[in-house]
VOMARRO-96438 format. One line per field, with one value per atom (N, C-alpha, C): atom name; residue in three letters; chain; x, y, z. Coordinates in pm, whole numbers. Layout:
atom c(CA/...) $
type c(Ala/...) $
mol c(A/...) $
X c(X/...) $
Y c(Y/...) $
Z c(Z/...) $
# end
This chain:
atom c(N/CA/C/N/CA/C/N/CA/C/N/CA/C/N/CA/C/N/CA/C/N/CA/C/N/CA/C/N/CA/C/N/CA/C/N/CA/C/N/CA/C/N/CA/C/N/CA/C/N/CA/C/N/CA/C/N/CA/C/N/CA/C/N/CA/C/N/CA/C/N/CA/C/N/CA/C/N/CA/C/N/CA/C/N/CA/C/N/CA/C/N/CA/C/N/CA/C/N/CA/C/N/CA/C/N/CA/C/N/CA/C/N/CA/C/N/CA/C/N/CA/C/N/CA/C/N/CA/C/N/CA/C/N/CA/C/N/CA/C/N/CA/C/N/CA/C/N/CA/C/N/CA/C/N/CA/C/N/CA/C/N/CA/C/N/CA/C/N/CA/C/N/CA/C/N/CA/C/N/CA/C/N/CA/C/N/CA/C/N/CA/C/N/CA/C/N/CA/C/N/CA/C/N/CA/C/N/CA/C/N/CA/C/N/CA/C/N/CA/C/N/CA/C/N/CA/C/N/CA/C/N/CA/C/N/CA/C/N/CA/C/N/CA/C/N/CA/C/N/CA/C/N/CA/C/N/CA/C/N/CA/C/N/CA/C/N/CA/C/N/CA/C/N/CA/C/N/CA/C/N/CA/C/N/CA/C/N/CA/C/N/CA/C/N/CA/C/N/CA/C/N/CA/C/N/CA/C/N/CA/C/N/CA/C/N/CA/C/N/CA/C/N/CA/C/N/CA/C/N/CA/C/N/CA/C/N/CA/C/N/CA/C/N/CA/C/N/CA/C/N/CA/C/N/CA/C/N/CA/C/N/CA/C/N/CA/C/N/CA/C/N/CA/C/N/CA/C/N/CA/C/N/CA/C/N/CA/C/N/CA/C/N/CA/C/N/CA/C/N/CA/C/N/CA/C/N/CA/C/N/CA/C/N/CA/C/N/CA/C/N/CA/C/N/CA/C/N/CA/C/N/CA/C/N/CA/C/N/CA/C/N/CA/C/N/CA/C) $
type c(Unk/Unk/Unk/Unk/Unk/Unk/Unk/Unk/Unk/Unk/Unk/Unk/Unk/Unk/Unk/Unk/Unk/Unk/Unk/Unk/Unk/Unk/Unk/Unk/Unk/Unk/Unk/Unk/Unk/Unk/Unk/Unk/Unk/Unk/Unk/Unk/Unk/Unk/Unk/Unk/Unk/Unk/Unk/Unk/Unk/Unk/Unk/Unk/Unk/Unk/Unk/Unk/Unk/Unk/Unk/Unk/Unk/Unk/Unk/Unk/Unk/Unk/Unk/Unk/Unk/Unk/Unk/Unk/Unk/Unk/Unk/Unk/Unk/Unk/Unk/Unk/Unk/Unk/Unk/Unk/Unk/Unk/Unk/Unk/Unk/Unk/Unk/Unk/Unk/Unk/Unk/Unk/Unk/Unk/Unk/Unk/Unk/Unk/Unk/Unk/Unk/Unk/Unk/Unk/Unk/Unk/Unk/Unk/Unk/Unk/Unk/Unk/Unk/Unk/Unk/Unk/Unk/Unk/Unk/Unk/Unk/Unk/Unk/Unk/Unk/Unk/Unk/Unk/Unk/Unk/Unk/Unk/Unk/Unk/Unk/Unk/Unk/Unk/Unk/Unk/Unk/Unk/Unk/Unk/Unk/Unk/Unk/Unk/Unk/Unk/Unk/Unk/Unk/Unk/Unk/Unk/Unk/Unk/Unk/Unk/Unk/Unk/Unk/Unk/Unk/Unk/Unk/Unk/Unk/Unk/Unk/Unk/Unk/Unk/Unk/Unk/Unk/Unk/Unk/Unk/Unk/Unk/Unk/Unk/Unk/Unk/Unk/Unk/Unk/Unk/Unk/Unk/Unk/Unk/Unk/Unk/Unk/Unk/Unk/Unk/Unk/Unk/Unk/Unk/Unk/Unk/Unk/Unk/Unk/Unk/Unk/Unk/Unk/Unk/Unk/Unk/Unk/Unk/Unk/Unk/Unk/Unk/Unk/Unk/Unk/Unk/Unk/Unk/Unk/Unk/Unk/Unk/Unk/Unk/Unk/Unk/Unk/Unk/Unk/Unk/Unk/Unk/Unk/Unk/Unk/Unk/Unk/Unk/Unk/Unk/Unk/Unk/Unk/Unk/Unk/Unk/Unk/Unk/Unk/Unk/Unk/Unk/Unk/Unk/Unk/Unk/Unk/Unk/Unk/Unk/Unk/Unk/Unk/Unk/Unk/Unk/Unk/Unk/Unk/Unk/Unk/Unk/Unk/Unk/Unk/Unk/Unk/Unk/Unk/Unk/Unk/Unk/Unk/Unk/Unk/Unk/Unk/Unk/Unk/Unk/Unk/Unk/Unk/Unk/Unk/Unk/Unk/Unk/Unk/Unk/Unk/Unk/Unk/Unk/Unk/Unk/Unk/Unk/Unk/Unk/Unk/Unk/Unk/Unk/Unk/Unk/Unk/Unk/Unk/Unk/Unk/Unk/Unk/Unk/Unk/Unk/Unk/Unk/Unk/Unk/Unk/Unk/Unk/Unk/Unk/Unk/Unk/Unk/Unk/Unk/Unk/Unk/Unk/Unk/Unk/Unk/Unk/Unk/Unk/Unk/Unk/Unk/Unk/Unk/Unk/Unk/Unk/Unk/Unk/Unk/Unk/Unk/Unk/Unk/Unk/Unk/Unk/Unk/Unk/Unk/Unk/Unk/Unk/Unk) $
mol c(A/A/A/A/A/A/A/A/A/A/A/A/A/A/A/A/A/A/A/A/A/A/A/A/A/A/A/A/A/A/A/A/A/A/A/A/A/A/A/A/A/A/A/A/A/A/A/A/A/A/A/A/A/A/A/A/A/A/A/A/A/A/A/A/A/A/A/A/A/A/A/A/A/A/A/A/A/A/A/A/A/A/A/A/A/A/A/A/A/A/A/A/A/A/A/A/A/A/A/A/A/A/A/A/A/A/A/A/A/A/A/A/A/A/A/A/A/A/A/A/A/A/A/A/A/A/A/A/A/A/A/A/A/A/A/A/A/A/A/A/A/A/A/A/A/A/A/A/A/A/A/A/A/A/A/A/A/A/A/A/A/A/A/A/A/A/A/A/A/A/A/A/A/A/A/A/A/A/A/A/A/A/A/A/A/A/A/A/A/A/A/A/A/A/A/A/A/A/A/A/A/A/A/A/A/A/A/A/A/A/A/A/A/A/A/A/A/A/A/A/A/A/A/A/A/A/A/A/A/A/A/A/A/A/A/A/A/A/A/A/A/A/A/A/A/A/A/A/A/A/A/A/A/A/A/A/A/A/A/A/A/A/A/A/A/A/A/A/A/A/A/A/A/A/A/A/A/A/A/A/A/A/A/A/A/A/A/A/A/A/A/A/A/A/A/A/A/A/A/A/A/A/A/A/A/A/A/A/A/A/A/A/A/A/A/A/A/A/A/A/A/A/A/A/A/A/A/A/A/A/A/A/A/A/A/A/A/A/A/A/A/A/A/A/A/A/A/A/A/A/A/A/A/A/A/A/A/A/A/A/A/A/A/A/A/A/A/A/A/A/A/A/A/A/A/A/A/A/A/A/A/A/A/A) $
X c(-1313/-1174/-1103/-1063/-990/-768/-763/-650/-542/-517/-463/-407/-580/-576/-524/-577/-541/-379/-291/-155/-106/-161/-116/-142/-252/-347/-241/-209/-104/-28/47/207/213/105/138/120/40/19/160/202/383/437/426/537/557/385/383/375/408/399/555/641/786/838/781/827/829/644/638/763/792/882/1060/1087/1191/1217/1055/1066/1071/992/1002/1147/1229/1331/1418/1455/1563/1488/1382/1369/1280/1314/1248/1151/1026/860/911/951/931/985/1095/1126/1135/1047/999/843/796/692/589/661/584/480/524/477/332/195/68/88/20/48/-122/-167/-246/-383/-452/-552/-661/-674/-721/-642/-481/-402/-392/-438/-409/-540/-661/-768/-801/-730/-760/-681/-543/-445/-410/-506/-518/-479/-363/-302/-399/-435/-524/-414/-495/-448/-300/-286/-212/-71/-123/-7/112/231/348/436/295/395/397/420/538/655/700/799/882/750/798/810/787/800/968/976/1103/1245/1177/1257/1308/1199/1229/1295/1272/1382/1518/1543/1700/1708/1627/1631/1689/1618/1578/1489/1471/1363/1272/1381/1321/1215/1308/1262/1116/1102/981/890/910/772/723/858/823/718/708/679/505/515/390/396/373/404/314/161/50/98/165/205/322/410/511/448/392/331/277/173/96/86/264/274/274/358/330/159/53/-43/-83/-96/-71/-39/71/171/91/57/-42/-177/-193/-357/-313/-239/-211/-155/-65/-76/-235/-329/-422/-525/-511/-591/-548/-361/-397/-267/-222/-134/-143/-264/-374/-375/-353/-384/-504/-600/-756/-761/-756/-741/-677/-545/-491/-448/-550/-551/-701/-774/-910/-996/-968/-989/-877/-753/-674/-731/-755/-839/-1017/-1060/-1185/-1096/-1029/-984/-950/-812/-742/-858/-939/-999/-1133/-1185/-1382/-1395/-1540/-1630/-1547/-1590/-1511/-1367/-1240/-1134/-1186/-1240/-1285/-1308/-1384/-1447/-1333/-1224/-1122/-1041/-1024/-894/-968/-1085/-1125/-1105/-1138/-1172/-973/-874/-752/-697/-729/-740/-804/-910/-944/-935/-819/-762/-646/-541/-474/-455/-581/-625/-617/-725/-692/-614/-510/-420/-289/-276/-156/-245/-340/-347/-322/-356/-406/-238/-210/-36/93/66/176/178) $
Y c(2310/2341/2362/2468/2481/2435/2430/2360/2406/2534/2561/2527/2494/2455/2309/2249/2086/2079/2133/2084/2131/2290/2341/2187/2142/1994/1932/1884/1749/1782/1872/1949/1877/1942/1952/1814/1700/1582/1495/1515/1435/1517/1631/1669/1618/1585/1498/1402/1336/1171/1197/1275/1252/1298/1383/1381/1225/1157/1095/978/963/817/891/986/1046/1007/1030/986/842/759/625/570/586/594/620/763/777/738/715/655/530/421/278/324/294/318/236/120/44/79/218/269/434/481/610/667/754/739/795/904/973/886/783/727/686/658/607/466/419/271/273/107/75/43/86/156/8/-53/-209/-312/-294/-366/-282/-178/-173/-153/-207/-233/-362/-462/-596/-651/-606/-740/-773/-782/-849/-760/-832/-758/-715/-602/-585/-599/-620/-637/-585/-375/-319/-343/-379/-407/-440/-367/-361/-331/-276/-195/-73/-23/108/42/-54/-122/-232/-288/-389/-238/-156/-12/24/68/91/3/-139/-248/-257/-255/-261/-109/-6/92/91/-24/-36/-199/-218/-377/-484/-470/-596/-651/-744/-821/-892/-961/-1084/-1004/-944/-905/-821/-748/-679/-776/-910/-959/-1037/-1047/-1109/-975/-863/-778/-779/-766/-756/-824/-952/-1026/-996/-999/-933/-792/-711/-509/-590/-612/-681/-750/-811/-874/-811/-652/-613/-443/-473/-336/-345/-443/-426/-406/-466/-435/-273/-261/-85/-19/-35/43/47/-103/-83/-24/-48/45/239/236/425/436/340/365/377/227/231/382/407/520/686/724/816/830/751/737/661/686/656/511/391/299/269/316/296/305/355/344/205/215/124/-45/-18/-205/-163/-165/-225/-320/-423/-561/-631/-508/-594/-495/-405/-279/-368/-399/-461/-583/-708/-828/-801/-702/-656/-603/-504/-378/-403/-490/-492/-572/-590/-653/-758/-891/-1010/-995/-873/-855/-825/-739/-704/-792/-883/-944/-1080/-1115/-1212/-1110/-1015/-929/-931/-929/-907/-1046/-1169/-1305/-1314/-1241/-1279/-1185/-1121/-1002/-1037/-1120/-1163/-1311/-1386/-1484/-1497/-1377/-1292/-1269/-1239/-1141/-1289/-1339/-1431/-1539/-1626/-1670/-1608/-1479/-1434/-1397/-1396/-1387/-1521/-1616/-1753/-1818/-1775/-1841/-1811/-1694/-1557/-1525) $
Z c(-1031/-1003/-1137/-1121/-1283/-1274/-1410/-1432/-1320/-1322/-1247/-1141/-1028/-876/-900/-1002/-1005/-1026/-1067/-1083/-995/-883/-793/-671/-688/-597/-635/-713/-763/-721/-720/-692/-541/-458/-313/-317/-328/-298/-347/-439/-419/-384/-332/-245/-102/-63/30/56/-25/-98/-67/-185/-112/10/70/214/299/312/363/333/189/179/231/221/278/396/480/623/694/546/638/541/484/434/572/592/729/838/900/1018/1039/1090/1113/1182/1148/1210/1342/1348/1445/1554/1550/1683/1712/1600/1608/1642/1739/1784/1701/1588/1515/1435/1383/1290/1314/1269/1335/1361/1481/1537/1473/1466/1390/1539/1496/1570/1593/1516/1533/1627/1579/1675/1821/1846/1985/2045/1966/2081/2062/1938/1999/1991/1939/1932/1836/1698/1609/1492/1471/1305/1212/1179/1041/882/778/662/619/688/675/773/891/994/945/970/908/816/767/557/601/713/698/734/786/815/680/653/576/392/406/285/342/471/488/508/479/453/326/235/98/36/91/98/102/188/245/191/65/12/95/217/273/284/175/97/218/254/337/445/548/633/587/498/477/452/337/365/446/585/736/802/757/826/770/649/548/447/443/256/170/194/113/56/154/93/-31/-7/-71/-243/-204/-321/-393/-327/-371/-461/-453/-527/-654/-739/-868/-919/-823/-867/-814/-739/-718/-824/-851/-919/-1104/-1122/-1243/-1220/-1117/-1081/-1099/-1063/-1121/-1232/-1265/-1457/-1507/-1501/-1595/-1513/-1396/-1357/-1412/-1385/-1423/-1570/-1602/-1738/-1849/-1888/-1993/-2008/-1936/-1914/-1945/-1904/-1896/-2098/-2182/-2317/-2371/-2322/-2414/-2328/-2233/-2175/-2116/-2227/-2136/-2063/-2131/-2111/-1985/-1959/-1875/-1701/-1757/-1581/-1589/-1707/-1623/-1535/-1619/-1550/-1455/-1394/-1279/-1161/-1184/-1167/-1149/-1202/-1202/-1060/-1139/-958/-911/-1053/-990/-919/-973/-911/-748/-761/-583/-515/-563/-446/-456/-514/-498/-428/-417/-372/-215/-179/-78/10/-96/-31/35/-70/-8/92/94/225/345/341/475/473/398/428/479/439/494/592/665/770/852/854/943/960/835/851/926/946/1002/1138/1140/1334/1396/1308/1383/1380/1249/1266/1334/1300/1408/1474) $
# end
């Protein structure tokens, strides 16, 4: 793929990156049908990891703190790390914090990010 197609690729992908936050911005997921309902919760019931961060995203849109991390506290928590995961991925991060994308970023991160994801997972079915 030459340079070209790639910034033409990038272009369209935040354009649809800002559409999408435009949309959960003016309309509450929780009473619009467009939005995707979570495909785990409606064949068993059971909240998956993601359940509620288009809600608890369009909360923190309209900075209502609380309520979003009643909705999703893991999404909530979990953006500043996001948010450093695409610095060190695509804004030369990966150079000038190496030692902090293995710590954040390597195996051992995975498999703790995983152990709290499905502690997560099942503390909010069993409690909620």
């Amino acid at each position: 793929m030459n340079s070209k197609n790639k910034k033409i690729r990038k272009v369209l992908l935040i354009g649809i990156f800002l559409i999408f936050l435009f949309m959960l911005y003016s309309y509450n997921p929780q009473h619009n049908i467009f939005f995707p309902k979570c495909p785990i919760y409606q064949l068993t019931g059971w909240q998956c990891p993601g359940c509620g961060s288009q809600r608890a995203i369009h909360c923190l849109m309209h900075l209502d703190f609380i309520q979003a991390f009643r909705y999703n506290a893991m999404m909530v928590f979990s953006i500043p790390y996001v948010v450093f995961g695409i610095y060190i991925e695509y804004f030369n991060g990966k150079s000038r914090h190496p030692r902090m994308r293995k710590f954040l970023f390597g195996e051992k991160a995975c498999y703790l990010l995983l152990i709290i994801i499905t502690i997560f997972t099942v503390g909010r079915n069993l409690i909620g």
